[in-house]
C-alpha positions as CSV (number, residue, x, y, z in Angstrom):
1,X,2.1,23.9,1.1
2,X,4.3,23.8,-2.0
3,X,2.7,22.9,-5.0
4,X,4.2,19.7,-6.3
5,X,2.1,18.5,-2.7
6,X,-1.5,19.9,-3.4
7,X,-3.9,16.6,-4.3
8,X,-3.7,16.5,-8.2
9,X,-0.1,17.2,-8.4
10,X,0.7,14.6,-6.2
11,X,-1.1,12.0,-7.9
12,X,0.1,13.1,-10.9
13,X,3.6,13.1,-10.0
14,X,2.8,9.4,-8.1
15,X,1.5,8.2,-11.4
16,X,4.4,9.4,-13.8
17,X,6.9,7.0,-12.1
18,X,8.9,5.2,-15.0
19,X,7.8,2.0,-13.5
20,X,4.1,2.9,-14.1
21,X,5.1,3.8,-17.6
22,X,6.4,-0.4,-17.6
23,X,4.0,-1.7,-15.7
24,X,5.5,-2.5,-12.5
25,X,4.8,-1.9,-9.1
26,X,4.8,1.3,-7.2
27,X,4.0,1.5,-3.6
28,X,3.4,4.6,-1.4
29,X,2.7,5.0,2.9
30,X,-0.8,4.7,3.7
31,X,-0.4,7.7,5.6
32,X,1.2,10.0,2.7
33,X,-2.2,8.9,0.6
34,X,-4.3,10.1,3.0
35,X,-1.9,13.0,3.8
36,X,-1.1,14.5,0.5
37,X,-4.2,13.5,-1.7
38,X,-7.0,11.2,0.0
39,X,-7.6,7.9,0.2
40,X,-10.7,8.5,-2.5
41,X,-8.6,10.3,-4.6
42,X,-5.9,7.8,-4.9
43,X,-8.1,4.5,-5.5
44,X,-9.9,6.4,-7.9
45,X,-7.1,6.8,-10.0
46,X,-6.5,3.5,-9.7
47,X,-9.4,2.5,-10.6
48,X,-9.7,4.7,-13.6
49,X,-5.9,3.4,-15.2
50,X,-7.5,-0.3,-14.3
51,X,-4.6,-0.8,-12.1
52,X,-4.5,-3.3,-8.9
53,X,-4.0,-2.1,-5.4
54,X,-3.7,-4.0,-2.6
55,X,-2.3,-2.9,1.0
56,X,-0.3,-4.6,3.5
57,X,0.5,-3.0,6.6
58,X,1.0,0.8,6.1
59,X,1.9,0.1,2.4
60,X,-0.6,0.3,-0.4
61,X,0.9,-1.7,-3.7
62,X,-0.1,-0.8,-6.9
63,X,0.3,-3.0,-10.3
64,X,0.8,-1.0,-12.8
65,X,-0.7,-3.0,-15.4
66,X,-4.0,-5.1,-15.8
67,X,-2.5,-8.8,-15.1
68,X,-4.7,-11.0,-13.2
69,X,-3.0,-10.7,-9.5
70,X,-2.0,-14.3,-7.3
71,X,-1.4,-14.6,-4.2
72,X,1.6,-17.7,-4.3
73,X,2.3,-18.2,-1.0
74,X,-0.5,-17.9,1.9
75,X,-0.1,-18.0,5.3
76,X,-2.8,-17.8,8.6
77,X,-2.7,-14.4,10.1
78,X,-1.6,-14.0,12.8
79,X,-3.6,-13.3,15.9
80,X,-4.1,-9.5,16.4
81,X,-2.2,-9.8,19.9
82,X,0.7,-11.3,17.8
83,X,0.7,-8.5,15.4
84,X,0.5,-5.5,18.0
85,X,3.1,-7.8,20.2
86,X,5.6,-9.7,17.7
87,X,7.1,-12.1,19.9
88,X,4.3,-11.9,22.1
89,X,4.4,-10.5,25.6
90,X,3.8,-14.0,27.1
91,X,7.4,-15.2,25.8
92,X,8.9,-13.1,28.6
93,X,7.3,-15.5,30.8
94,X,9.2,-18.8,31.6
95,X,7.3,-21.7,30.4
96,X,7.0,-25.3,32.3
């Protein structure tokens, strides 16, 4: 595995983003955080800049800063048979 991928490295590199150095946003797949440093590993290091994470889908979001975070527009979730289906299978299906 090259270096720039071992754990600390990749955290390190994650975290040196010129939009962490302004406070904005980065946002990484779920599955290269658990891949290339561990879950633990990467909310720690949230945890220790006081950043806020929050995931949606396969992305986890991080604020780069310590503003208060506020969810604007909410919505009911959809029904897990709508998520793993969008569309839904039963639309195939004439209706009467």
């Amino acid at each position: 595995m090259p270096s720039y991928l071992e754990s600390e490295n990749w955290i390190r590199n994650v975290f040196s983003a010129k939009a962490v150095g302004r406070g904005g946003v980065i946002h990484r797949a779920a599955r290269d955080v658990e891949r290339y440093a561990g879950r633990d590993a990467f909310l720690h290091e949230v945890q220790r800049r006081g950043f806020t994470l929050v995931e949606n889908g396969d992305q986890l979001v991080v604020f780069c800063n310590r503003d208060p975070v506020r969810l604007v527009v909410q919505r009911d979730p959809p029904k897990l048979s709508q998520r793993a289906w969008p569309g839904g299978v039963s639309d195939a299906r004439p209706r009467i």
